[in-house]
RORO-449903 format. One record per residue (C-alpha): x, y, z; residue in one letter. Coordinates in Angstrom, 1 decimal, decimal comma. Example, Ala and Ser with C-alpha at 12.3 -4.5 7.8 and 13.67 -1.06 7.14 Angstrom:
% RORO-449903
<<12,3; -4,5; 7,8>; 'a'>
<<13,7; -1,1; 7,1>; 's'>
% end
This chain:
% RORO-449903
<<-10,8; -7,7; -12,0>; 'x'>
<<-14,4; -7,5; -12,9>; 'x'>
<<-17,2; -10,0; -12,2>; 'x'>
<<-18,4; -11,5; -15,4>; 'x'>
<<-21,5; -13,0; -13,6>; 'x'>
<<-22,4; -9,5; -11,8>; 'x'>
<<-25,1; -8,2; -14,6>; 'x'>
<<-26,4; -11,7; -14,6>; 'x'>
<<-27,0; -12,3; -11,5>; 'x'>
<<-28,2; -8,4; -10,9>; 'x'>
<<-30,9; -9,6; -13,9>; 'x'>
<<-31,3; -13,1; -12,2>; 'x'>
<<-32,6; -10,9; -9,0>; 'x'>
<<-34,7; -8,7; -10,4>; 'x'>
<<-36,6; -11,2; -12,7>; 'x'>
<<-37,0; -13,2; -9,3>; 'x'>
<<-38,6; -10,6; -7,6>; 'x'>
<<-40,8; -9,9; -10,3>; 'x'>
<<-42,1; -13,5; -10,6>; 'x'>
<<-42,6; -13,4; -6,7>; 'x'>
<<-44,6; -10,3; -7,0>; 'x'>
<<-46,7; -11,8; -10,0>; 'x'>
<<-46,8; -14,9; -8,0>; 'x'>
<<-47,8; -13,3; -4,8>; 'x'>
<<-50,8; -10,9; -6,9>; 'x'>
<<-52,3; -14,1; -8,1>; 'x'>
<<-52,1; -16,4; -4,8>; 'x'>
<<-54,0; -12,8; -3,4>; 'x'>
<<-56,4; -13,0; -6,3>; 'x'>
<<-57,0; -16,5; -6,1>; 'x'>
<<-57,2; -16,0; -1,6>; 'x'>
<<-59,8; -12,9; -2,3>; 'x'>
<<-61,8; -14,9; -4,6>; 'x'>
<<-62,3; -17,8; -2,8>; 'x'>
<<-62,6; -15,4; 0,4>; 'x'>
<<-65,3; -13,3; -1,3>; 'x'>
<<-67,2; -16,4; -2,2>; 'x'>
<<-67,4; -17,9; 1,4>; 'x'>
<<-67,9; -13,7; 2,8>; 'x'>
<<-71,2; -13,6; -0,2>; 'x'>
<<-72,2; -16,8; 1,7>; 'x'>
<<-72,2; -15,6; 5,2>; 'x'>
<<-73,6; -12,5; 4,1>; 'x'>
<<-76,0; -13,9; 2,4>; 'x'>
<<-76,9; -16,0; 4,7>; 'x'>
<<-77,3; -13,1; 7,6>; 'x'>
<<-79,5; -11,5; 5,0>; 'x'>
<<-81,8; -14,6; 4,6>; 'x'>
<<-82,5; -14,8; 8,8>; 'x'>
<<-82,7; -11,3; 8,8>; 'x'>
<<-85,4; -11,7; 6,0>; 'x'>
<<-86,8; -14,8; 7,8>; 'x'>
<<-87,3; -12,1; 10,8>; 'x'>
<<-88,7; -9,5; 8,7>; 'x'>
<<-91,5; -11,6; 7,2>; 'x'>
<<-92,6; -13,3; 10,8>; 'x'>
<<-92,4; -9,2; 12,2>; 'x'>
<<-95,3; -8,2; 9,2>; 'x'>
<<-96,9; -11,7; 9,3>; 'x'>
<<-97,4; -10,5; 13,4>; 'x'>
<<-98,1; -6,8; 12,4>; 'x'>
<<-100,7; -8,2; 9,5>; 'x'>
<<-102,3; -10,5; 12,1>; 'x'>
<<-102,4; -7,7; 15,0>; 'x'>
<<-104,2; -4,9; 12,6>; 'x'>
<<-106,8; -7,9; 11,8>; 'x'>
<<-107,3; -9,0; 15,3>; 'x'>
<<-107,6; -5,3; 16,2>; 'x'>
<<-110,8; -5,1; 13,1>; 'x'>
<<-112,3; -8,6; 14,4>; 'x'>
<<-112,3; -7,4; 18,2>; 'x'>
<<-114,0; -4,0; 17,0>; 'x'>
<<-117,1; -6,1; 15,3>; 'x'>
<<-116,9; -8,2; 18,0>; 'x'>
<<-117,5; -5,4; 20,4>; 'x'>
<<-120,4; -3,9; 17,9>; 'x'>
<<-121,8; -7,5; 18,0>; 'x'>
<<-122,2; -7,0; 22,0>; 'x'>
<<-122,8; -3,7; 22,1>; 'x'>
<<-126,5; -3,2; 24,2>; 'x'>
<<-128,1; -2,0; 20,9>; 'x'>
<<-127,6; -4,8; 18,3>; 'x'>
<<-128,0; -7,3; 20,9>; 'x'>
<<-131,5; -5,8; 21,0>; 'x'>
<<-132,1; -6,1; 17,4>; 'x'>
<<-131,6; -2,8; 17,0>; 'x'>
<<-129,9; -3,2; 13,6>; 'x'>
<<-131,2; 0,0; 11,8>; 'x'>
<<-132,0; 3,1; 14,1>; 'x'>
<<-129,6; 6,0; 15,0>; 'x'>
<<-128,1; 5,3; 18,0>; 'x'>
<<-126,8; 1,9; 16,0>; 'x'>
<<-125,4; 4,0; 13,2>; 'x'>
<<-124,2; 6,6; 15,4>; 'x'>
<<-122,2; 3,2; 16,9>; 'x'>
<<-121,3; 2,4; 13,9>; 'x'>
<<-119,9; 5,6; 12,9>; 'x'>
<<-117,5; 5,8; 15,7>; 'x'>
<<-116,0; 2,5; 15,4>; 'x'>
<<-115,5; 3,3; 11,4>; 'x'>
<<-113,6; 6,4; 12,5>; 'x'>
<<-111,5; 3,9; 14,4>; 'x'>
<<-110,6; 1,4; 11,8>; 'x'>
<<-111,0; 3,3; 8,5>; 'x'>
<<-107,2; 3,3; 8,1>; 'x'>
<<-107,5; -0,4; 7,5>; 'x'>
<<-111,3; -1,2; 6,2>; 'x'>
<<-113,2; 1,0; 3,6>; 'x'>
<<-116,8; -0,2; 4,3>; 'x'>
<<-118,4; -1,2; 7,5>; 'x'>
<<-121,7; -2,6; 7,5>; 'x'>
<<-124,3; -4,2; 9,5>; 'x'>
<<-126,8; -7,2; 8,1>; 'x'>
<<-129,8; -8,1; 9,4>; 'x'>
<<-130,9; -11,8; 9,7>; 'x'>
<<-132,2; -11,9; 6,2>; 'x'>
<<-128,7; -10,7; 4,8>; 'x'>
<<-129,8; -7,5; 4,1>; 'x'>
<<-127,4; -4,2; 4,2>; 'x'>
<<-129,1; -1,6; 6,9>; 'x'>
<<-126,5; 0,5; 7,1>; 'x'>
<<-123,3; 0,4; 5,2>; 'x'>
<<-120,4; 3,2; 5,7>; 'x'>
<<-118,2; 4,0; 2,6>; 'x'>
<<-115,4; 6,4; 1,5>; 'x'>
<<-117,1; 9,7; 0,4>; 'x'>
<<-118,3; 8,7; -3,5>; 'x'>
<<-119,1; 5,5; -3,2>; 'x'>
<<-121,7; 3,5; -3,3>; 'x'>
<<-123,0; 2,2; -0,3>; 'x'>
<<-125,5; -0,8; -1,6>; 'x'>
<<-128,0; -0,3; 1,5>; 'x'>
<<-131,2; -2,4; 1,2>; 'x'>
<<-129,2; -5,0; -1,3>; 'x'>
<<-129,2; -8,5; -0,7>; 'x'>
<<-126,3; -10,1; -0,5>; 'x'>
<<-127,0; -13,6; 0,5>; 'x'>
<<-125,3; -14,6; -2,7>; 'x'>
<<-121,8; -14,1; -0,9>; 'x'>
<<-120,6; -16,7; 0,6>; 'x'>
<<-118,7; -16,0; 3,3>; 'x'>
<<-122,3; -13,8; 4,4>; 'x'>
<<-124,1; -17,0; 4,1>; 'x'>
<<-121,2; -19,4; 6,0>; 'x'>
<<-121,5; -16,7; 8,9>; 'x'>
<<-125,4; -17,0; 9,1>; 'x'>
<<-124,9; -20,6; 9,0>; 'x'>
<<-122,3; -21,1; 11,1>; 'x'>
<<-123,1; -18,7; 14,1>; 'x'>
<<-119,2; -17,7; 13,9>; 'x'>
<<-116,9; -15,1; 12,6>; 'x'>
<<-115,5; -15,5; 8,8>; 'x'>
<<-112,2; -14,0; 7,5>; 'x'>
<<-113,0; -14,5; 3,8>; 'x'>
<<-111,0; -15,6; 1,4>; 'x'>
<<-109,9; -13,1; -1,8>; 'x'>
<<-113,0; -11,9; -4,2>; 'x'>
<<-113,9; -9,2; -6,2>; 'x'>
<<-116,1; -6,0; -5,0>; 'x'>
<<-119,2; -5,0; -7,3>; 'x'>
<<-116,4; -2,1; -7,7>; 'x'>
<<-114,0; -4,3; -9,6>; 'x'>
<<-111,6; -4,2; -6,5>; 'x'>
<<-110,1; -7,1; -4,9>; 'x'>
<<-111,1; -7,3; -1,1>; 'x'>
<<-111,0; -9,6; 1,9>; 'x'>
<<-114,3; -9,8; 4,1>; 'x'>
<<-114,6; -10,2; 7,9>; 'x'>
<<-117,2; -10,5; 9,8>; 'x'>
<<-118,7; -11,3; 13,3>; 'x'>
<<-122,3; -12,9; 14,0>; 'x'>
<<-124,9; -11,0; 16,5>; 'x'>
<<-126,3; -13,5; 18,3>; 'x'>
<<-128,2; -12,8; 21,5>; 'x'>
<<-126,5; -14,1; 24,1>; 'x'>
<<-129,5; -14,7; 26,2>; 'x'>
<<-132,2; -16,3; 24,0>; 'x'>
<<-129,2; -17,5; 21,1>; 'x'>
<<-131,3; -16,1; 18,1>; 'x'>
<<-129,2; -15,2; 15,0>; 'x'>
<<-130,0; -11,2; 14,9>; 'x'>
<<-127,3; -11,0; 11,9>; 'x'>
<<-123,9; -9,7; 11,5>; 'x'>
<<-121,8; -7,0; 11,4>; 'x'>
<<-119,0; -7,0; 8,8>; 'x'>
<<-116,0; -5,0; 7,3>; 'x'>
<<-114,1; -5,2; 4,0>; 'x'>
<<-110,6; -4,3; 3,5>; 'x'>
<<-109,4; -3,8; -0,4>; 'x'>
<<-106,5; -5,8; -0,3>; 'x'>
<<-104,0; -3,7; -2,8>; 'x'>
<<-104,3; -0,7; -0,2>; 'x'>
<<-104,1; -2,9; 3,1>; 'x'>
<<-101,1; -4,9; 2,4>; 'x'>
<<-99,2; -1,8; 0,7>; 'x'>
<<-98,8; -0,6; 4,2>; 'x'>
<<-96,6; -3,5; 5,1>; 'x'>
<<-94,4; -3,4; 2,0>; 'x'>
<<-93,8; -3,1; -1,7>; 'x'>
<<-96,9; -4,8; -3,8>; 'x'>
<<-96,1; -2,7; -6,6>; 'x'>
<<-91,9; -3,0; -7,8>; 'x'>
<<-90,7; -6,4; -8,8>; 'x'>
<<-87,1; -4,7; -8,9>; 'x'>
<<-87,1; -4,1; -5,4>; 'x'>
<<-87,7; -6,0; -2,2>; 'x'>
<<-91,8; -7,1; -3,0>; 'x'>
<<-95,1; -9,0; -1,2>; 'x'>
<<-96,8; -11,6; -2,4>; 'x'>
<<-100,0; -12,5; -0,3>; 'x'>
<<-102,5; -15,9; -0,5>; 'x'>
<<-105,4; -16,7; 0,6>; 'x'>
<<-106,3; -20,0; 2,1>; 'x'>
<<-107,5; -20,8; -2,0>; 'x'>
<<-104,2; -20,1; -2,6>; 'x'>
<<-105,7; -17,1; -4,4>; 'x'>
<<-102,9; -14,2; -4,9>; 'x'>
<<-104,4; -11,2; -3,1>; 'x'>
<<-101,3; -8,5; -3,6>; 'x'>
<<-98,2; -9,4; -5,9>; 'x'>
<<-95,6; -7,0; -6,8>; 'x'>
<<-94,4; -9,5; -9,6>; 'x'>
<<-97,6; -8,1; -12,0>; 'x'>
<<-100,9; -6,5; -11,2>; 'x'>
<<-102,4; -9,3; -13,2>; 'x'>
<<-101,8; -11,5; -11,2>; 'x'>
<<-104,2; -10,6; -8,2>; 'x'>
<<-107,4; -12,8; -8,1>; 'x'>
<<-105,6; -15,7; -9,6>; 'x'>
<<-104,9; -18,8; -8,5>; 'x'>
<<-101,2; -19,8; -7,7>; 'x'>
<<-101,2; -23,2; -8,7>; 'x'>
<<-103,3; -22,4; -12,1>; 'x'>
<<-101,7; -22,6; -15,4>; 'x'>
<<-101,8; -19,2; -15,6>; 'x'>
<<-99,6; -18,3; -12,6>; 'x'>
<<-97,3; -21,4; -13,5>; 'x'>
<<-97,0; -20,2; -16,8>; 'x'>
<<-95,7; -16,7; -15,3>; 'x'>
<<-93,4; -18,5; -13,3>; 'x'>
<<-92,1; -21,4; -15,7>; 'x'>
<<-93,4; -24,2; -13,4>; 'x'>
<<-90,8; -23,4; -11,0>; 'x'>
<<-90,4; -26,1; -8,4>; 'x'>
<<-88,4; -24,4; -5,7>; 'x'>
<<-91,1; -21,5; -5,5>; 'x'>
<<-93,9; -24,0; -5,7>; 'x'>
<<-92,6; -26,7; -3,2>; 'x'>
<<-92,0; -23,8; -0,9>; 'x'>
<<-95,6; -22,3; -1,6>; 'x'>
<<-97,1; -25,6; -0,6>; 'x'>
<<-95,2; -25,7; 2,6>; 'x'>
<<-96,3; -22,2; 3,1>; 'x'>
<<-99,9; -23,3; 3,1>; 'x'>
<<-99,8; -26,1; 5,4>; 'x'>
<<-99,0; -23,6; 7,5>; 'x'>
<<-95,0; -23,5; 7,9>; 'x'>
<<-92,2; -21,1; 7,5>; 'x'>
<<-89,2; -21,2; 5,6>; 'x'>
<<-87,3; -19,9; 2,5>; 'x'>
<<-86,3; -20,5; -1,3>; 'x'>
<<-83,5; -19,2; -3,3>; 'x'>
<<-85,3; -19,6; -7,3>; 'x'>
<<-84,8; -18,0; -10,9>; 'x'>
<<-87,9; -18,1; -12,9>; 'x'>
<<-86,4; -16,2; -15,7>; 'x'>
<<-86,8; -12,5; -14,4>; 'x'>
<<-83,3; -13,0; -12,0>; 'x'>
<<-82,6; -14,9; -8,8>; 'x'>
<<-84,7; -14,1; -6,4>; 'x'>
<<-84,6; -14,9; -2,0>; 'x'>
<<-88,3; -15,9; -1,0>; 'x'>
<<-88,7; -15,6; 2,5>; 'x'>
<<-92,5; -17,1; 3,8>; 'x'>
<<-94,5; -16,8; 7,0>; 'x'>
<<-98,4; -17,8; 7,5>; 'x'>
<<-100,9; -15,4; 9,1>; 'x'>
<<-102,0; -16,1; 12,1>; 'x'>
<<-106,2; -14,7; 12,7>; 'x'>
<<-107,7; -15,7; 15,6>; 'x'>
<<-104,7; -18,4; 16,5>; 'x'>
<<-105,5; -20,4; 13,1>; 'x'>
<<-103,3; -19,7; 9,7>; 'x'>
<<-105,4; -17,8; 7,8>; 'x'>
<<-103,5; -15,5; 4,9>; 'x'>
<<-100,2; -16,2; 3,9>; 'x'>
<<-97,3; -13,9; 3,3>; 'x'>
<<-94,0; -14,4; 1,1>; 'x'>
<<-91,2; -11,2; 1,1>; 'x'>
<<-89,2; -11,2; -2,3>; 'x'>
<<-86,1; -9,5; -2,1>; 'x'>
<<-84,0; -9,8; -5,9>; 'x'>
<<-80,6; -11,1; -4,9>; 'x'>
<<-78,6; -8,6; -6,9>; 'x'>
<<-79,9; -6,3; -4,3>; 'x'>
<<-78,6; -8,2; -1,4>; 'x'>
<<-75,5; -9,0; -3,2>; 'x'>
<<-74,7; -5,2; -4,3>; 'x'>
<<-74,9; -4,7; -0,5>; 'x'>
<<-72,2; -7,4; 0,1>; 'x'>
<<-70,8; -6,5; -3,0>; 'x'>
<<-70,1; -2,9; -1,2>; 'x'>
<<-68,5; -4,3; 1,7>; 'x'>
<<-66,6; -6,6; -0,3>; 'x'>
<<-65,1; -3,6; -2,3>; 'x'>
<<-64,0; -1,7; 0,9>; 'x'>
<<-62,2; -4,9; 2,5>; 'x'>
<<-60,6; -5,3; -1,3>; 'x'>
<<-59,9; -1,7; -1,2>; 'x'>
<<-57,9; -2,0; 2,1>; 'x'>
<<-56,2; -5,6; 1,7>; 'x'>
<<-54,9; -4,5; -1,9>; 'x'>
<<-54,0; -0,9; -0,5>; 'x'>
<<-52,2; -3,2; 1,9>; 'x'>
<<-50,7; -5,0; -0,6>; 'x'>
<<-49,7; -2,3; -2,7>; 'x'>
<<-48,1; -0,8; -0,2>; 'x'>
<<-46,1; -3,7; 1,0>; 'x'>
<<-44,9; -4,1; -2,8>; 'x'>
<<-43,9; -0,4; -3,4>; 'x'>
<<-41,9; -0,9; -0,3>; 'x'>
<<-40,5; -4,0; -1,5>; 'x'>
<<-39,6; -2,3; -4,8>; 'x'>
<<-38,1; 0,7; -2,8>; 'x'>
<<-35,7; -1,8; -1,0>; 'x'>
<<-34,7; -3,5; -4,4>; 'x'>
<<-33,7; -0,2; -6,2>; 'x'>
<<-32,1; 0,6; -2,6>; 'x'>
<<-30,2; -2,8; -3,0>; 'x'>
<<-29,7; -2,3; -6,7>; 'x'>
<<-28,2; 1,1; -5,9>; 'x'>
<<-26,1; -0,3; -3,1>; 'x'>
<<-24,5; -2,8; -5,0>; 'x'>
<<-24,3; -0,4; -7,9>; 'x'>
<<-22,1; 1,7; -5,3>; 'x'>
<<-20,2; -1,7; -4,1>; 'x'>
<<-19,5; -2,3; -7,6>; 'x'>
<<-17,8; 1,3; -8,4>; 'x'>
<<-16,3; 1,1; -5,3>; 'x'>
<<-15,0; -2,5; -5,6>; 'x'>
<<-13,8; -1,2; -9,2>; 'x'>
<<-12,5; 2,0; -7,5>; 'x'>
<<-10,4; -0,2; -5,0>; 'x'>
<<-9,3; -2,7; -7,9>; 'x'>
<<-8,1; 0,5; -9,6>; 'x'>
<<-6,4; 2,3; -7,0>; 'x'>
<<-5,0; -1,8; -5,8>; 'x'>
<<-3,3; -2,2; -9,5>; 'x'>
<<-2,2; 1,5; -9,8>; 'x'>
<<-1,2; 0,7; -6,0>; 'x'>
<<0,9; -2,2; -7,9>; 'x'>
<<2,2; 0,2; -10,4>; 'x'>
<<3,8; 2,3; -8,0>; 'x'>
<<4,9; -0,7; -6,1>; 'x'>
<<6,6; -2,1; -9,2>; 'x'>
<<7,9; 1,0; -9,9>; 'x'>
<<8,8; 1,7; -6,7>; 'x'>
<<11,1; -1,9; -6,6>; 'x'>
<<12,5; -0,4; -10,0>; 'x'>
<<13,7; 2,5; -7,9>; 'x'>
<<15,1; 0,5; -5,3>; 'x'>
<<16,7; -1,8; -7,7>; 'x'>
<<18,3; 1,4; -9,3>; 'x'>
<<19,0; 2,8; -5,9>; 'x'>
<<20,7; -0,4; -4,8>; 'x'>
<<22,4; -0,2; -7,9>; 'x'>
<<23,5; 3,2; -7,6>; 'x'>
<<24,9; 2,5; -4,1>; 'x'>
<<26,6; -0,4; -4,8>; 'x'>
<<28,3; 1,8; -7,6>; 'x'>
<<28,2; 4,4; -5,2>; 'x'>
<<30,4; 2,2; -2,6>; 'x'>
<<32,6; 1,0; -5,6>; 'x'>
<<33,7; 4,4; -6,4>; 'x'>
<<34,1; 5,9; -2,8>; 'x'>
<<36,1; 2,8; -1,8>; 'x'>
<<38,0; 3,5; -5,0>; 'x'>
<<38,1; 6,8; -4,1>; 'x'>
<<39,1; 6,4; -0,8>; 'x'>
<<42,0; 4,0; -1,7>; 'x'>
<<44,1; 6,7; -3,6>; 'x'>
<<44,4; 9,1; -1,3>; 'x'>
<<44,7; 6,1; 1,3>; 'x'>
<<48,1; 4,5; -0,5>; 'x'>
<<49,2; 7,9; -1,3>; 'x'>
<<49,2; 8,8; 2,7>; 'x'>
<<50,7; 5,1; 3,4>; 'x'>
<<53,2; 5,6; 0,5>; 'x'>
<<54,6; 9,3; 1,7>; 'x'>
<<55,1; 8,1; 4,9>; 'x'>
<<57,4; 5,0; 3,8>; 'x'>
<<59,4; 7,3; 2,1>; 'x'>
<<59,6; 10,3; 4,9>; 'x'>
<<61,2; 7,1; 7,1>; 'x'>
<<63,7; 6,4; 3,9>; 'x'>
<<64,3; 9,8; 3,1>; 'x'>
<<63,7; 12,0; 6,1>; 'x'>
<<65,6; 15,0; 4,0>; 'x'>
<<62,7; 15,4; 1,7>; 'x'>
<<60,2; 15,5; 4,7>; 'x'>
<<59,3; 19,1; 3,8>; 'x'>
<<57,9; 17,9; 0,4>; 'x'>
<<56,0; 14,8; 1,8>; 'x'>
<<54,7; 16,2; 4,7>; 'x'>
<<52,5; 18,5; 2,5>; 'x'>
<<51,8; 15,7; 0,2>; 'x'>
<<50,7; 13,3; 3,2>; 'x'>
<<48,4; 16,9; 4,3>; 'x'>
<<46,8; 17,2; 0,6>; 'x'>
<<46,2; 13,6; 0,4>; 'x'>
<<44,6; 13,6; 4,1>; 'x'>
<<42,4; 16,8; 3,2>; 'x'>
<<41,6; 14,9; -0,1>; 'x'>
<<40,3; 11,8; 2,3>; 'x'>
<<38,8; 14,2; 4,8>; 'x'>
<<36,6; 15,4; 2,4>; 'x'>
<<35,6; 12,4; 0,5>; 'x'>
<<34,6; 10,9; 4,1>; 'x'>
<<32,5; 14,0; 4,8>; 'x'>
<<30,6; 13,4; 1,2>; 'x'>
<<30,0; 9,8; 2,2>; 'x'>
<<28,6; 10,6; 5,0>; 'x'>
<<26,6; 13,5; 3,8>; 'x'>
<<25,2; 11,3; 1,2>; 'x'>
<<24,2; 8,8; 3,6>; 'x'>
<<23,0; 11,0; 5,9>; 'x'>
<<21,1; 12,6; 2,7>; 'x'>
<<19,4; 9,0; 2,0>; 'x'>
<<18,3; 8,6; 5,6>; 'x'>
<<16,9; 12,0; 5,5>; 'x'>
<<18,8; 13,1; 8,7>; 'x'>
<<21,0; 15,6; 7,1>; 'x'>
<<20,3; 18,6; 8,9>; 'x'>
<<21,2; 22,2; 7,2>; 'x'>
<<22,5; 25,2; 9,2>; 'x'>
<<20,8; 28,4; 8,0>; 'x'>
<<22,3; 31,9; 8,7>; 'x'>
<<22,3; 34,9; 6,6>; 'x'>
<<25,3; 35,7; 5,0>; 'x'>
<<26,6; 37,9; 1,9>; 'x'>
<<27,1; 35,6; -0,7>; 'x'>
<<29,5; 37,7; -2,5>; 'x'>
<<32,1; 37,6; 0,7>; 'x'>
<<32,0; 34,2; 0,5>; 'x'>
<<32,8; 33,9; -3,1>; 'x'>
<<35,3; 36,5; -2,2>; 'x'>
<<37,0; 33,8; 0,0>; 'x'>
<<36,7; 31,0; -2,1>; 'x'>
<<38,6; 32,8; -4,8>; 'x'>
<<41,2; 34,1; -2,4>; 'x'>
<<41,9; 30,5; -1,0>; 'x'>
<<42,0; 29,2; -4,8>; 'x'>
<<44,4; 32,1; -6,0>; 'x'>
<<46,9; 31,4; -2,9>; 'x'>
<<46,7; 27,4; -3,8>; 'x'>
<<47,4; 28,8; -7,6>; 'x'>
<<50,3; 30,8; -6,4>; 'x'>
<<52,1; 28,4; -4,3>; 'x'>
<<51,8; 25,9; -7,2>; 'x'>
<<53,1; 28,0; -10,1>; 'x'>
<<55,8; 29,9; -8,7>; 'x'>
<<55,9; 31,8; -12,3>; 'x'>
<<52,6; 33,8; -11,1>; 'x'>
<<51,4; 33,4; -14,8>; 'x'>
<<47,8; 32,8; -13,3>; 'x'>
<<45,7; 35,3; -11,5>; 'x'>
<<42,3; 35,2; -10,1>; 'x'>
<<40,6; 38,3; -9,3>; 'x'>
<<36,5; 38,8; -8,0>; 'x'>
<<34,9; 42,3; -7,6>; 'x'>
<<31,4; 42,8; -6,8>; 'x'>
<<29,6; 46,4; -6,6>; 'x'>
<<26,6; 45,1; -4,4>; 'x'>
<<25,8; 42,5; -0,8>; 'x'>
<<23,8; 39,8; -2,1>; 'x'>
<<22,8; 38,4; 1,1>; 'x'>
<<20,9; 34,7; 1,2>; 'x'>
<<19,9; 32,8; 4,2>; 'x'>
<<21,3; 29,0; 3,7>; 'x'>
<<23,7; 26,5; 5,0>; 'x'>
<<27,4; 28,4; 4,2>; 'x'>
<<29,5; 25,4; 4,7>; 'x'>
<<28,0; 23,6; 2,3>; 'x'>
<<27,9; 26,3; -0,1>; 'x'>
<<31,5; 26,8; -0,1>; 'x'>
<<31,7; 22,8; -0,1>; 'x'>
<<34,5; 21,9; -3,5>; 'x'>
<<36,6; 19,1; -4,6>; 'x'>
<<40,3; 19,6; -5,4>; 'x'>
% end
């Protein structure tokens, strides 16, 4: 019988598994997601120290090329010939001239004053102008060395060139009598200098912004214009939308501390990293690193692909492996199903037979019971007949000739009908057992007819009745004679 709820619950099973796929795709989803988010986050955050490092590492480098420029005029300052007032002649320019090949990577005029601020010798890149017998008394970081007997790392200004430069200088002061003998000074353009430390130029990549102690903006890769002005002017706030994260952070930048600022000004989010400049153990230019965040995050967001990459491949292949062992189930209970529906089959054709197989017996039983019926019947005649004959052979022993051979037809007549009995039962229990030989079949037919003809002779005394058999050829058979020749009177 078939399973009206088989299909349906086949359906029922798949449309489960589904849902628990969708179900499982989303819960991964939703996992990844949240995930991602808190990977961006440590990322992100291992990007900001390792920014926080980076600044500090070119603050130091900034502040080490610096000291390296200061300790150079300080050791012109010293040197036997300036501290002799020696500020002109040509074993001080020769002096000068070496140390200028020494630090010409980082400055691109070194110059010597005398005490009246006046420029005795002045080395420049081949081309320019070198300004020697000018006054320049008018600058003030000139006129804060001659009054202050000390060296001056000047804040930003701009070169009779039109470039934008930082001044350092060092005072030559006798060291025996103390007299101001006047200074020897460098200038480093401050585009060219900083651009050695990092991008001044690309606001789409990683950039530096540099102050002054005036908060003056000496190198910005945010916009060109910007150098010379003043961070905290309308100008610059204008460019930057007033932005308070970027200007509480330049504030703290000032006072001379560290630290960072995530900010969007309306160019794209942006990770500030700062760091002062240290000159001489005092903060003296200040250095921010601006790295867009779509950069940092496109590097997370690469790393983030490859683990999605693997955790979905992962996934993927756990579902196609789930979906193999459903259509393996599905075809397994398929199978079940045509066999179950085989054995159902072969159970009620099984019942057929059986049913058929009772009709048999109900025939068969039938059959012997009629079978037994008759044979007793049978048996009976011949029986009486025997039983009679010899009542009368005691009554009338005269005719015993005649009922003697009654009494031996009769008896042949039982004989034979106990041997069919018995063959038939033996035939039923499939124990009757056939004795083969080889025989001509036509000698036997012979015999037959011979034994019939003498029963026909002594019967009809007239001899009206003849039987006769001829036969031109052996036809010889291998089979059970007896039974063959086996008849029934």
């Amino acid at each position: 019988m078939n399973n009206p709820f088989s299909g349906n619950v086949k359906e029922l099973g798949i449309i489960s598994v589904i849902i628990i796929i969708v179900i499982s795709y989303s819960l991964f989803f939703y996992l990844q997601n949240i995930t991602e988010n808190n990977i961006k986050i440590r990322l992100f955050d291992q990007q900001k120290q390792r920014q926080l490092e980076s600044t500090k590492a070119i603050s130091q480098h900034v502040s080490s090329d610096l000291d390296s420029v200061m300790a150079r005029l300080q050791g012109l300052s010293n040197s036997v010939y300036l501290q002799n007032g020696q500020v002109f002649d040509n074993k001080t320019k020769k002096l000068i001239e070496e140390a200028y090949l020494q630090v010409n990577s980082i400055v691109d005029r070194l110059f010597i004053l005398d005490k009246n601020n006046i420029v005795k010798i002045n080395l420049v890149p081949t081309g320019q102008k070198n300004f020697i017998g000018t006054n320049i008394s008018y600058i003030n970081w000139v006129r804060e060395t001659r009054t202050e007997h000390k060296p001056v790392l000047s804040n930003g200004y701009v070169g009779l060139d039109g470039k934008y430069r930082i001044g350092l200088t060092y005072p030559i002061i006798n060291r025996e009598t103390g007299e101001y003998i006047g200074l020897v000074g460098a200038v480093i353009p401050t585009e060219s200098f900083f651009a050695k430390y990092g991008n001044i130029h690309n606001v789409n990549s990683q950039f530096l912004v540099v102050y002054d102690r005036n908060t003056t903006l000496l190198a910005v890769g945010a916009s060109k214009a910007l150098v010379g002005k003043n961070f905290f002017e309308d100008y610059t706030q204008k460019f930057i939308h007033h932005n308070e994260i970027l200007n509480n952070l330049t504030h703290r930048l000032l006072a001379g501390n560290s630290g960072f600022g995530v900010y969007d000004y309306g160019t794209g989010q942006r990770l500030n990293t700062a760091y002062p400049i240290f000159v001489n153990g005092k903060p003296t230019y200040f250095i921010q690193v601006v790295t867009p965040t779509v950069l940092i995050y496109s590097q997370v967001n690469d790393i983030l692909l490859m683990q999605r990459i693997e955790t979905f491949a992962l996934l993927a292949g756990t579902t196609a492996a789930i979906s193999v062992l459903i259509i393996f189930l599905i075809k397994w209970s398929s199978t079940l199903d045509n066999e179950v529906k085989r054995r159902t089959k072969e159970l009620g054709e099984s019942n057929k037979q059986l049913e058929l197989t009772n009709e048999q017996l109900k025939v068969h039983d039938k059959m012997q019971k009629e079978f037994i019926n008759i044979a007793s019947h049978e048996m009976k005649t011949p029986t009486q007949a025997i039983l009679g004959y010899s009542a009368l052979l005691q009554q009338h022993p005269e005719k015993r000739e005649d009922m003697i051979q009654a009494i031996s037809r009769n008896a042949t007549r039982l004989q034979r009908l106990t041997n069919d009995i018995l063959d038939v039962t033996k035939i039923e229990s499939q124990s009757l057992k056939l004795n083969k030989e080889l025989f001509n079949l036509n000698d036997l037919i012979s015999n037959i007819v011979d034994d019939f003809r003498n029963d026909i002779e002594k019967q009809n005394n007239n001899n009206n009745i003849k039987l006769s058999h001829e036969y031109s050829f052996d036809l010889l058979v291998e089979a059970d004679k007896g039974r063959i020749a086996q008849s029934y009177i």
